[in-house]
C-alpha positions as CSV (number, residue, x, y, z in Angstrom):
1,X,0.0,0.0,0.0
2,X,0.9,3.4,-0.3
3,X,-0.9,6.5,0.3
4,X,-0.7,9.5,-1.9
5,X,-1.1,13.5,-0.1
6,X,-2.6,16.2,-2.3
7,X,-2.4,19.8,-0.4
8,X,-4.4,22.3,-1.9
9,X,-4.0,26.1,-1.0
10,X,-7.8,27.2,-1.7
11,X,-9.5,30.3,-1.2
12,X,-11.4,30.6,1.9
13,X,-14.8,32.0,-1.1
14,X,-14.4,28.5,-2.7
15,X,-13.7,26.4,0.7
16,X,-17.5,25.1,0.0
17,X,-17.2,24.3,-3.0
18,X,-14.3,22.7,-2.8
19,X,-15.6,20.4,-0.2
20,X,-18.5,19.5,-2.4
21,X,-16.2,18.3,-5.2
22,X,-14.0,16.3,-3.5
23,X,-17.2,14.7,-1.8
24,X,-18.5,14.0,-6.0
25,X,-15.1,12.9,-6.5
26,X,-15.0,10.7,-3.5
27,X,-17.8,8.6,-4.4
28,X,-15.5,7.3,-7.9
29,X,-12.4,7.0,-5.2
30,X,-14.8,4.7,-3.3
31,X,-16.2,2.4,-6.0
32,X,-12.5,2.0,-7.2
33,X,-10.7,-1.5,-6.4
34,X,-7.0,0.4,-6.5
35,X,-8.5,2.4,-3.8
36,X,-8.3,1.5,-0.5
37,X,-10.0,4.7,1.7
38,X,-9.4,8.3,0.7
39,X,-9.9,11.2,3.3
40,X,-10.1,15.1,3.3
41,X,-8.6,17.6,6.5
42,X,-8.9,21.2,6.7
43,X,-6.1,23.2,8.1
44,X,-7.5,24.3,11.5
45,X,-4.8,27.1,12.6
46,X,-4.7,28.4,8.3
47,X,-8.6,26.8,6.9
48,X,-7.6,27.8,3.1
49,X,-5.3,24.5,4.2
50,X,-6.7,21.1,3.2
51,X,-5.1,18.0,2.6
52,X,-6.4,15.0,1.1
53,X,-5.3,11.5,1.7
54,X,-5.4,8.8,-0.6
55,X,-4.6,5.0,0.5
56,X,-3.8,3.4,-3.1
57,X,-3.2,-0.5,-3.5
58,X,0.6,0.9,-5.1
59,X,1.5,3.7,-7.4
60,X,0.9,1.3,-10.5
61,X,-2.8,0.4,-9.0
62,X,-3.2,4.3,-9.1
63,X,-1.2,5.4,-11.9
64,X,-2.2,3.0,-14.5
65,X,-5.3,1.6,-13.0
66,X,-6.9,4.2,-11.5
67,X,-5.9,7.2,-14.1
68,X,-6.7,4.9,-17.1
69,X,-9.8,4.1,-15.9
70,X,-13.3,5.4,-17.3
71,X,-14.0,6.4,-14.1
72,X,-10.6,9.2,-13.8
73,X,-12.8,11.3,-15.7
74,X,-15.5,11.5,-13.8
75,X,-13.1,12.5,-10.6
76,X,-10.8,14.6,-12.3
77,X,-14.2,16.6,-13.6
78,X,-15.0,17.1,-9.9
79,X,-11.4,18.3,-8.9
80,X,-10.4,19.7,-12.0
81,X,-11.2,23.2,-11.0
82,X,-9.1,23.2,-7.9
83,X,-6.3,22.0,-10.0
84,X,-3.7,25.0,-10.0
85,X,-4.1,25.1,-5.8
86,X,-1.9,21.9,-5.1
87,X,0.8,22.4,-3.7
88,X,2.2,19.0,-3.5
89,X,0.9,15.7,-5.2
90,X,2.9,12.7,-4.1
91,X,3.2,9.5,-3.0
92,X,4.5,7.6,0.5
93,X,5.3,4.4,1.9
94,X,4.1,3.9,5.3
95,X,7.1,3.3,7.8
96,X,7.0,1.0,11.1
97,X,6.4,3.6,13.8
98,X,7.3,3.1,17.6
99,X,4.2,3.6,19.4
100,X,4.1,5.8,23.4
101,X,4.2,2.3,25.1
102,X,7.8,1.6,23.6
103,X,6.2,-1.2,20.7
């Protein structure tokens, strides 16, 4: 697995809308087998801050499943207007983390 971050610098007079396209969008990310959860955050300290998270089955599920699907067009016709606000698009693989209690 590996999960993709998009942040998005967006006006705080489209904030509304942009919460309504990624919930359109989200409905394709959750029908999608290369998709394992997807999830949007706001910036609480700056709001025109949001960051979504993606959890992909691997970059080749999301880059040539996913984007060469019928179904990318669909999503990226939610998103596409928020498009020049990302700030970063990229993908991570989880690490093993320590936990408090020292496992």
């Amino acid at each position: 697995m590996v999960v993709e971050y998009i942040r998005y610098v967006v006006p705080p007079v489209q904030a509304d809308e942009f919460e309504r396209a990624y919930r359109r969008a989200g409905r394709v990310l959750d029908a999608d087998p290369h998709c394992a959860r997807w999830e949007m955050a706001r910036g609480v300290e700056e709001p025109e801050h949001f960051i979504v998270r993606i959890e992909w089955d691997s970059v080749d599920g999301h880059e040539q499943g996913f984007r060469t699907s019928p179904a990318f067009g669909e999503f990226f016709a939610a998103v596409r207007p928020f498009f020049a606000a990302i700030q970063e698009m990229k993908h991570y693989q989880l690490r093993p983390t320590v936990g408090t209690d020292g496992h």
